[in-house]
C-alpha positions as CSV (number, residue, x, y, z in Angstrom):
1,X,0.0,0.0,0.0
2,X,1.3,3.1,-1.1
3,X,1.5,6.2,1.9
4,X,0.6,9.7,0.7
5,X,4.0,10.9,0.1
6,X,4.4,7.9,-2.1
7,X,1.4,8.9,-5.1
8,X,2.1,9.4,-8.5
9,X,-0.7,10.6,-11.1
10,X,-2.6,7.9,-12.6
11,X,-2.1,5.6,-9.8
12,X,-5.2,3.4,-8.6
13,X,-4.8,3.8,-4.7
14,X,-6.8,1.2,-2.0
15,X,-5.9,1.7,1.2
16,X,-6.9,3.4,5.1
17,X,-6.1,7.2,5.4
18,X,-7.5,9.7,8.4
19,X,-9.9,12.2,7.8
20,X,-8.7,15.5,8.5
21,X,-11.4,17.8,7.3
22,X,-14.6,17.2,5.0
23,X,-17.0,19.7,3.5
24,X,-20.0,19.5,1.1
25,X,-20.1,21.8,-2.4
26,X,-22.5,22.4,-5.2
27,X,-21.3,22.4,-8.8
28,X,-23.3,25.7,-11.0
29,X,-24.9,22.6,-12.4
30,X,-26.1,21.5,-9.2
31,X,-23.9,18.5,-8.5
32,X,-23.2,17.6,-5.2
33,X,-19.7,16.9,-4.0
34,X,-17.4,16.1,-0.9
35,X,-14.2,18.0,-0.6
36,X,-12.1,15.7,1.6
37,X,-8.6,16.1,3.0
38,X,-6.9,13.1,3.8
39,X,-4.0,12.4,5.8
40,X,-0.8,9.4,6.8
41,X,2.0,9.9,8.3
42,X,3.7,11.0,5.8
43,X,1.6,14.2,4.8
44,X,-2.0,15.2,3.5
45,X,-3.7,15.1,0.0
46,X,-7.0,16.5,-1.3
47,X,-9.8,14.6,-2.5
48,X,-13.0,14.8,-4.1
49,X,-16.3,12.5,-4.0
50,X,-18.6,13.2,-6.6
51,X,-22.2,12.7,-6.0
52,X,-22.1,11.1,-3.0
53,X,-25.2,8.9,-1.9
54,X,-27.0,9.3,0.9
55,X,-25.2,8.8,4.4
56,X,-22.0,9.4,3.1
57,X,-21.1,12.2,4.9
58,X,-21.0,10.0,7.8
59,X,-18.0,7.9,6.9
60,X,-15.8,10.9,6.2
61,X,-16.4,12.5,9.4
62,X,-13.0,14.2,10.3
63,X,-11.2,11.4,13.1
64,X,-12.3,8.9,11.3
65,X,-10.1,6.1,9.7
66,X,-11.6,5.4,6.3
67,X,-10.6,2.5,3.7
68,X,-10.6,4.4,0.6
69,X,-10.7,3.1,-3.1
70,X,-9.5,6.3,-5.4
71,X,-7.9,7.4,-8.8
72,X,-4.9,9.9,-8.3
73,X,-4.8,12.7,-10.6
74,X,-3.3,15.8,-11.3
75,X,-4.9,19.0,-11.0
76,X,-3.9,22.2,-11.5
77,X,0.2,20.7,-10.6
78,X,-1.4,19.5,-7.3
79,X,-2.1,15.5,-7.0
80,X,-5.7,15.1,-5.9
81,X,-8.1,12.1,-5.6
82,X,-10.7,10.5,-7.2
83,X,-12.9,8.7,-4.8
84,X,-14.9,6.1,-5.7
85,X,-15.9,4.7,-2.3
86,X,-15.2,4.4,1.2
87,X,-15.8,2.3,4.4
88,X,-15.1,3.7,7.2
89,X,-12.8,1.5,9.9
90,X,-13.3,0.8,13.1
91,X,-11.5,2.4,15.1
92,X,-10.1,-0.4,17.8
93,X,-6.6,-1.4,17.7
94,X,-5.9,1.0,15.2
95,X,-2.0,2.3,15.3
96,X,-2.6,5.7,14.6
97,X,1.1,6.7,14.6
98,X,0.1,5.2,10.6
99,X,-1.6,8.4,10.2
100,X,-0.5,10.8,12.4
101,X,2.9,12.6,11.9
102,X,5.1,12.4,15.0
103,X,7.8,14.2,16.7
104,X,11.2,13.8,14.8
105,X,13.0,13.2,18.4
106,X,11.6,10.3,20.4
107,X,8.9,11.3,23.3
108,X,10.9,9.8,25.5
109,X,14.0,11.6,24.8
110,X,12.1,14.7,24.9
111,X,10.6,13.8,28.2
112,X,13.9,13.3,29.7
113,X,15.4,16.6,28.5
114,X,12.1,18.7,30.0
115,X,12.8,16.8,33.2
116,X,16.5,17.7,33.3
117,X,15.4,21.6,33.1
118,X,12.9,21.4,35.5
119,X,15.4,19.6,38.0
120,X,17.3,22.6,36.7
121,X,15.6,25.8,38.2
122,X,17.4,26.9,41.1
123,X,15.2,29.8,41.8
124,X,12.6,28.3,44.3
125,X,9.7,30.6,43.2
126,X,10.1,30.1,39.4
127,X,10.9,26.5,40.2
128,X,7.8,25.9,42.3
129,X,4.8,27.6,39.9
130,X,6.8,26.0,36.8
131,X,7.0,22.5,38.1
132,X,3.3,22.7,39.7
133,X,1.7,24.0,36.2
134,X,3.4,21.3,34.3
135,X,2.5,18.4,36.0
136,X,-1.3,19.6,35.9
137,X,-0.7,19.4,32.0
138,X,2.1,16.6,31.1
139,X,-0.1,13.8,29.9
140,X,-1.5,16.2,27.2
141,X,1.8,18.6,26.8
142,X,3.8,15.3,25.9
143,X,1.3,13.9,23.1
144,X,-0.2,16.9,22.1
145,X,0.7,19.2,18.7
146,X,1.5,22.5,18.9
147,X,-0.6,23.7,16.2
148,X,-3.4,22.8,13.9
149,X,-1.1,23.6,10.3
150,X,1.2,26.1,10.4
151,X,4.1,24.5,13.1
152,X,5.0,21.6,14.8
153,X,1.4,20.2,14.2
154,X,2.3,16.5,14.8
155,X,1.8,14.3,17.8
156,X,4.5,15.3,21.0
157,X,5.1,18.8,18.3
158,X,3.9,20.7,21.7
159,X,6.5,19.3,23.7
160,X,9.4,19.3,20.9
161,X,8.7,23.5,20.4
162,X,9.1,23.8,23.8
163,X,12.4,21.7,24.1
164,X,13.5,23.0,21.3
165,X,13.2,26.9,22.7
166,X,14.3,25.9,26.0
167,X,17.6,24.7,23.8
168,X,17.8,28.2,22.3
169,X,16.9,29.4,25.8
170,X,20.3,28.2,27.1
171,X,23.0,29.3,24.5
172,X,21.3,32.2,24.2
173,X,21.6,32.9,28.2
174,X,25.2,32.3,27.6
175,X,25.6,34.9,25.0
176,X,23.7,37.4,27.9
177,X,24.4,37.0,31.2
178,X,21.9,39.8,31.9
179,X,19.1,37.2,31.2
180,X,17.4,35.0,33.9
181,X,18.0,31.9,32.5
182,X,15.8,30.3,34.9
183,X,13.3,33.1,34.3
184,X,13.6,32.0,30.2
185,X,14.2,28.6,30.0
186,X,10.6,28.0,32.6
187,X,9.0,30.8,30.0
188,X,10.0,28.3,27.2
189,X,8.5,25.2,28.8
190,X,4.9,26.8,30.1
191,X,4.1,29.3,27.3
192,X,2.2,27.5,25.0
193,X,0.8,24.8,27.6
194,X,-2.8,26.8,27.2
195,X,-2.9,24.5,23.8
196,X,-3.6,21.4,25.9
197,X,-6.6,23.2,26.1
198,X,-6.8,25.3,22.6
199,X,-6.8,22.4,21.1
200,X,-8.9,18.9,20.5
201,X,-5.6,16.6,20.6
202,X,-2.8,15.0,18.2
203,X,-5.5,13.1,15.6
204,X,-7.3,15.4,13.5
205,X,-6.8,18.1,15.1
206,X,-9.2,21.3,15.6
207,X,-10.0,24.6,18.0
208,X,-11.6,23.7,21.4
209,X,-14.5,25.7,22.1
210,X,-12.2,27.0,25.3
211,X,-9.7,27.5,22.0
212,X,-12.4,29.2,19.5
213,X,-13.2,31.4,22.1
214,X,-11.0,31.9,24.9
215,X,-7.3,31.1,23.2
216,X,-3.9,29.5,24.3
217,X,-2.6,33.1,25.8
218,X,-5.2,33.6,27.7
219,X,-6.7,30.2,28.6
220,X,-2.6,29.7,30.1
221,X,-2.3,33.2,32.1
222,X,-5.5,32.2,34.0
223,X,-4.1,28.4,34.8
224,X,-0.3,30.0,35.9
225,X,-2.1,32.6,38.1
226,X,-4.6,29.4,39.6
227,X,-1.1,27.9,39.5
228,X,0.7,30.5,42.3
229,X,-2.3,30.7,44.1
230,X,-2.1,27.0,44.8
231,X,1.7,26.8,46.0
232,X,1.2,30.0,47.9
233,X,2.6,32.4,45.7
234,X,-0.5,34.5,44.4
235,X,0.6,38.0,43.2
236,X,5.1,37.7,43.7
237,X,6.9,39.0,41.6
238,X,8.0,36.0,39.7
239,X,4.5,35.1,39.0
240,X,3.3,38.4,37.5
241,X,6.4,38.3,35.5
242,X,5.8,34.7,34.3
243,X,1.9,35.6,33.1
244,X,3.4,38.9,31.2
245,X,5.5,36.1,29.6
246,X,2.5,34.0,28.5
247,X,0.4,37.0,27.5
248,X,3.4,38.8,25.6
249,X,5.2,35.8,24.0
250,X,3.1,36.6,20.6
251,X,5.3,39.4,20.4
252,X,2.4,42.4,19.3
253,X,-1.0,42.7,19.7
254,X,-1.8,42.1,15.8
255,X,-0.2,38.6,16.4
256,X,-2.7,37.9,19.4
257,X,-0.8,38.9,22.3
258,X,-2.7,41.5,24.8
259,X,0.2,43.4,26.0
260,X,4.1,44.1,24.2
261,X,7.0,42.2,26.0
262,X,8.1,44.4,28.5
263,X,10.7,42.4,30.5
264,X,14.3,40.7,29.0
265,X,12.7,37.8,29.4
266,X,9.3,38.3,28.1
267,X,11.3,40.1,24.9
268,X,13.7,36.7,24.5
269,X,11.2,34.6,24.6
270,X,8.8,36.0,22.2
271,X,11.9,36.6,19.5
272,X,13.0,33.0,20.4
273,X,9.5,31.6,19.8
274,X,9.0,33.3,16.7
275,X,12.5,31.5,15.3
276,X,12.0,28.4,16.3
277,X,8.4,28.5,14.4
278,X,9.4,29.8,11.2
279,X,12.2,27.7,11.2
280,X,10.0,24.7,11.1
281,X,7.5,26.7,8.3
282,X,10.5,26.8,6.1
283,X,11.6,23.3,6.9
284,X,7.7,21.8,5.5
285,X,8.0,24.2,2.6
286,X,11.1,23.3,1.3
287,X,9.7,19.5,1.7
288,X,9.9,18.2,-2.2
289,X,12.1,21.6,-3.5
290,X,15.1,20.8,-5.0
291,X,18.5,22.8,-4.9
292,X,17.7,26.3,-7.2
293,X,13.8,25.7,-7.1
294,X,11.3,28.5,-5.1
295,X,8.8,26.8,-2.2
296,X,5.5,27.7,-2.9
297,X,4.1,31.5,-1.2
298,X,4.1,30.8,2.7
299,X,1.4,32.7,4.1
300,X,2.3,33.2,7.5
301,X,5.7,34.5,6.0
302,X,4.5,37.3,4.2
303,X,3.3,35.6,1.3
304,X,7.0,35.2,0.5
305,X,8.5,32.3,-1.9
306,X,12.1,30.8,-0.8
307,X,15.2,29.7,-2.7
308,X,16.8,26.6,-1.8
309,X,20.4,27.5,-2.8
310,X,22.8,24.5,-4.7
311,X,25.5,25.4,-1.8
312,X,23.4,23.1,0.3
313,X,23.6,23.5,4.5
């Protein structure tokens, strides 16, 4: 059976792909269709069922695992399919790491460098709310994605973000002494820990109605000040300073953050978040690009298109 990545046009494909998203459409001749985006391990395709019969809709519910029978064919330089049926699977036993893309370090590699810089935090304070907030969340921050699309959105992508910042967090500290590394590298690990909530969960993953309404900054600056309440540290200084983090870390208020970063720390962290995301954008585009070819326009870059040079890395 042949994974997503792995499609050529004209190939006949039979075999089980997630759902990711599904929506109905209306040709100007009145012809019903599906628009279907399906998704392996490997990466997503779009498909299309033409009039579909009754019930239908059903089976390609987003989460589900469906055994699809489908023509690949080019359109418009994209691959797309064809389908001509599905069933959907049940869903016990399944081994969804099939169809869900994970984490390009091992969870439990990751796992074992967050606990080394929480062990890490000499400062009792930051120490204290930072451990007590993360082990309200780990089952979720260990598995979960860190976005829906646009970064890291792949089963423990949460938790590799975070290490990966906390990484930066700590050469960079090195580089400026003035910095409070312990200050950073717990802003690195908690920031985004609102998306355990934001978000459904690592397979076929959508917006919470906490998330649609509420979102990660803000849904995290309530749980970190619950947080200091609980260990006795309601309104200290290091608290206060660690919710400024979470609400500035998106850097200005047209990105979604409520206030500007206002602190070394809350300024580091917000620049360091930003690289380490469009680091990973760049990494999916160039997915497929070869040396002296142009990714396609990245829309959370600007619109931009990027060269891959010949000089390679």
């Amino acid at each position: 059976m042949k994974t997503i990545a792995e499609l050529t046009d004209g190939l006949h494909f039979f075999g089980q792909l997630l759902v990711c998203a599904c929506s109905k459409g209306v040709t100007s001749q009145s012809k019903k269709y599906l628009t279907i985006t399906f998704q392996d391990a490997t990466g997503t395709i779009e498909a299309k069922r033409w009039d579909p019969n009754e019930g239908e809709e059903d089976i390609f519910l987003p989460g589900n695992i469906v055994q699809v029978d489908a023509e690949v064919i080019s359109y418009k330089d994209h691959l797309q399919m064809k389908v001509l049926s599905g069933e959907k699977i049940p869903a016990d036993n399944i081994d969804f790491s099939r169809f869900v893309p994970s984490s390009p370090i091992p969870q439990a590699e990751l796992e074992a460098k967050l606990d080394a810089y929480l062990d890490s935090l000499s400062n009792p304070e930051v120490a204290k709310i930072t451990k007590h907030v993360v082990s309200k969340f780990r089952d979720r921050m260990v598995q979960w994605p860190a976005a829906v699309r646009n970064h890291h959105n792949y089963v423990s992508g949460l938790l590799h973000h975070s290490i990966s910042m906390a990484d930066l967090a700590e050469q960079i500290c090195k580089l400026y002494p003035q910095l409070n590394r312990d200050v950073l590298i717990a802003g690195t690990i908690i920031h985004d820990l609102g998306k355990t909530i934001e978000l459904s969960g690592p397979v076929a993953t959508t917006f919470t109605l906490e998330g649609k309404l509420l979102g990660h900054i803000s849904i995290m600056q309530a749980e970190l000040r619950q947080a200091a309440k609980e260990v006795g540290l309601e309104g200290s200084e290091v608290a206060i300073c660690l919710e400024h983090m979470v609400l500035s870390h998106h850097g200005k208020p047209e990105f979604g953050s409520p206030v500007m970063p206002l602190t070394r720390e809350a300024q580091a962290l917000a620049m360091i978040d930003d690289f380490d995301a469009k680091m990973m954008i760049l990494d999916k585009a160039f997915v497929g690009v070869e040396p002296g070819g142009f990714t396609s326009k990245i829309f959370t870059m600007d619109d931009r298109y990027f060269y891959l040079p010949k000089y390679g890395k």
